[in-house]
N, C-alpha and C positions, 0 to 999 in steps of 0.2 A: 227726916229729909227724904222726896220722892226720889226712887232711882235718875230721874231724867236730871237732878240735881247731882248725884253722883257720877253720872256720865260727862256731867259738862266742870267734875270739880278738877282742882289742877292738877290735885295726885290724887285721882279715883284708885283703890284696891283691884287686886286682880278680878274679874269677872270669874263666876262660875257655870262653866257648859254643863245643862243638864239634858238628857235623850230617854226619849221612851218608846219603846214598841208596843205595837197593840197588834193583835191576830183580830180578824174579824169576827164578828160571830160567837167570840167564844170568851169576851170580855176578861180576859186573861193578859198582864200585861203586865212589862220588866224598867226595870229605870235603871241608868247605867251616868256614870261621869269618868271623865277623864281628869277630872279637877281634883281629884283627893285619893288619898290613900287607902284609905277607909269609907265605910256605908256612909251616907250622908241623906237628912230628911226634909223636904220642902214639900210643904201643903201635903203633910201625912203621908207621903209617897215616900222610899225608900230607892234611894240609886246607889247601884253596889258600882264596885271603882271597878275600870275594865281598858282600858289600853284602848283606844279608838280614834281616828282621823278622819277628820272629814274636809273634804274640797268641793270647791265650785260654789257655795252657798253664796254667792253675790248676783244680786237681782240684776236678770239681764233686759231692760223694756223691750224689747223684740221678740224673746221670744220666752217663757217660761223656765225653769232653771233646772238643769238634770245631773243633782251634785253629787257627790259619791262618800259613799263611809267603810272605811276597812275597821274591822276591829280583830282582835287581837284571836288567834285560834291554836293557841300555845297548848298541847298535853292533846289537842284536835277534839276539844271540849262542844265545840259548836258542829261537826261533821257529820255526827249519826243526825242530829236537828234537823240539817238542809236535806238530808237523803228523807228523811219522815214529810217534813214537813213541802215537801214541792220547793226547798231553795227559799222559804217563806216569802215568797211573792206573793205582794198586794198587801202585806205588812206593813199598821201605818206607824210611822217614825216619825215626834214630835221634835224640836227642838226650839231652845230656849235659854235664856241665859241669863243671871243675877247675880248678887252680892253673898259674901260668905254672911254677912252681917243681917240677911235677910233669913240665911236657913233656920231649920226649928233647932229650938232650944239655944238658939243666940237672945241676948237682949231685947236687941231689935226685929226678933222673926216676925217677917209678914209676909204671906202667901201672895197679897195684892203685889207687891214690888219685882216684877220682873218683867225683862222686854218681854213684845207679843209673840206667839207661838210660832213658829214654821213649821208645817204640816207636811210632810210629803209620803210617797206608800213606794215600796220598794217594788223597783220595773224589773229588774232582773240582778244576777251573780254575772259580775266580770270578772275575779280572782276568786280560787278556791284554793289554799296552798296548808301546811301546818303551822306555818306562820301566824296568816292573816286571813279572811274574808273581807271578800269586799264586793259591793251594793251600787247598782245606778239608782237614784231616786226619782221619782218626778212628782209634782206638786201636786193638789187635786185638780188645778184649772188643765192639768196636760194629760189628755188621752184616757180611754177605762181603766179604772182598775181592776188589779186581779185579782182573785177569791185563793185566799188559803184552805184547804182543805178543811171540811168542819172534823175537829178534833180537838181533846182538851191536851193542854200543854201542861205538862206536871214537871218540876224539878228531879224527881227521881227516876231512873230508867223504867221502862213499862214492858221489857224482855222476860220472860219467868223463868227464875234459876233451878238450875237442880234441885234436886231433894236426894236425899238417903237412904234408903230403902235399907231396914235393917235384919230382914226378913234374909233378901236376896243377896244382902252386903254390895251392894252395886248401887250407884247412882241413877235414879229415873229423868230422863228429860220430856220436857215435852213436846207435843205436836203441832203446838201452837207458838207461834212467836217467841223460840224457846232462846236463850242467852246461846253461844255457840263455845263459851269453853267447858273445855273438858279436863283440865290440868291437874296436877296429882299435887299442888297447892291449895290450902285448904285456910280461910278465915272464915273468922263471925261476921256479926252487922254491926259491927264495931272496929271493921276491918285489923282487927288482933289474928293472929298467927292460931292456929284454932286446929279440929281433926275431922275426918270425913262425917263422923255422925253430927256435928256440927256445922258444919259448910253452909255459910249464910250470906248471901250478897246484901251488901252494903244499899246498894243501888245507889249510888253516889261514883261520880269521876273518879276520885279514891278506890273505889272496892273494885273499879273495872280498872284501873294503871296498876291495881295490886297484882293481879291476876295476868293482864296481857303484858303489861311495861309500861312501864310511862313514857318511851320514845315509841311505843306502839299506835299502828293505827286503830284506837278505842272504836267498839261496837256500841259505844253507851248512846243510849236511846233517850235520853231527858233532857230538858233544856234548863240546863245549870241558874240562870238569871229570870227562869219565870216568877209568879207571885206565888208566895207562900200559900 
């Protein structure tokens, strides 16, 4: 059955929202839903579950549509991102939307059966809280867009942690982009409970809420939801 059959049957299944980001330039890109609990796979792409709302997505004929998407910035996992990354403006956001019965590894997976894309690239940050982020969008027909900075977006922080020095018995930091704690707490990259000659950052959200708190405002430098 074509989705346009499922859209018109009398008790269609919930639809699933799926969203993707793309940085320009730097062909690195995240997929995210608010439909599931869990990762979920369509046309080989992975969307990890992420708490996310969007408004305004209703085509206006007058004038192009400028909708908005909060998502979720709970432990402030997305904060050091927007300070890196320029607030990832000009970040293009797809959306789309299909059937559970469609995803991969259903019976019925077919990557062909989904409504058509909505395209749009992020105009700027209207809310930055610990809560939530949130995003005006505008389509490609409305206005330039703007360039993300060229850099590559990695999952794990890109800050470089201490080292051991066991010569001097003192910790060495460095001069370059160095992590900023300094705490007399001490894990592996296993984030276990660990000792100074071991003191190993995780570089994961985890090994920086070990360290500062988890109701801390985190210095983590990596963007949790990019591609593997």
């Amino acid at each position: 059955m074509p989705i346009t059959e499922d859209i018109q049957s009398l008790a269609p299944e919930a639809r699933i929202t799926l969203w993707r980001i793309e940085m320009p330039e730097e062909g690195i890109d995240q997929g995210f839903t608010s439909s599931a609990s869990s990762t979920i796979q369509f046309d080989g792409v992975d969307y990890d579950p992420l708490p996310i709302e969007g408004k305004g997505f209703g085509q206006d004929s007058k004038s192009p549509p400028r909708p908005t998407i909060a998502v979720s910035n709970v432990g402030s996992l997305y904060t050091a991102a927007l300070f890196q990354f320029n607030n990832l403006l000009g970040a293009k956001i797809t959306r789309f939307e299909t059937f559970k019965k469609y995803l991969d590894g259903e019976a019925a997976a077919d990557p062909t059966q989904k409504l058509p894309d909505r395209i749009y690239y992020i105009n700027r940050k209207v809310r930055h809280d610990r809560e939530a982020v949130e995003f005006e969008l505008i389509s490609g027909l409305d206005g330039t867009r703007r360039q993300v900075p060229s850099r590559i977006i990695g999952r794990k922080c890109d800050l470089i942690y201490r080292t051991w020095d066991p010569d001097e018995e003192e910790f060495v930091y460095s001069s370059v982009e160095p992590c900023p704690y300094s705490g007399t707490s001490y894990f592996d990259d296993n984030d276990n409970i660990s000792t100074q000659a071991n003191d190993c950052c995780s570089k994961t959200p985890d090994g920086c809420a070990k360290r500062f708190g988890a109701n801390a405002q985190l210095p983590f430098r990596g963007f949790p939801g990019a591609a593997r």
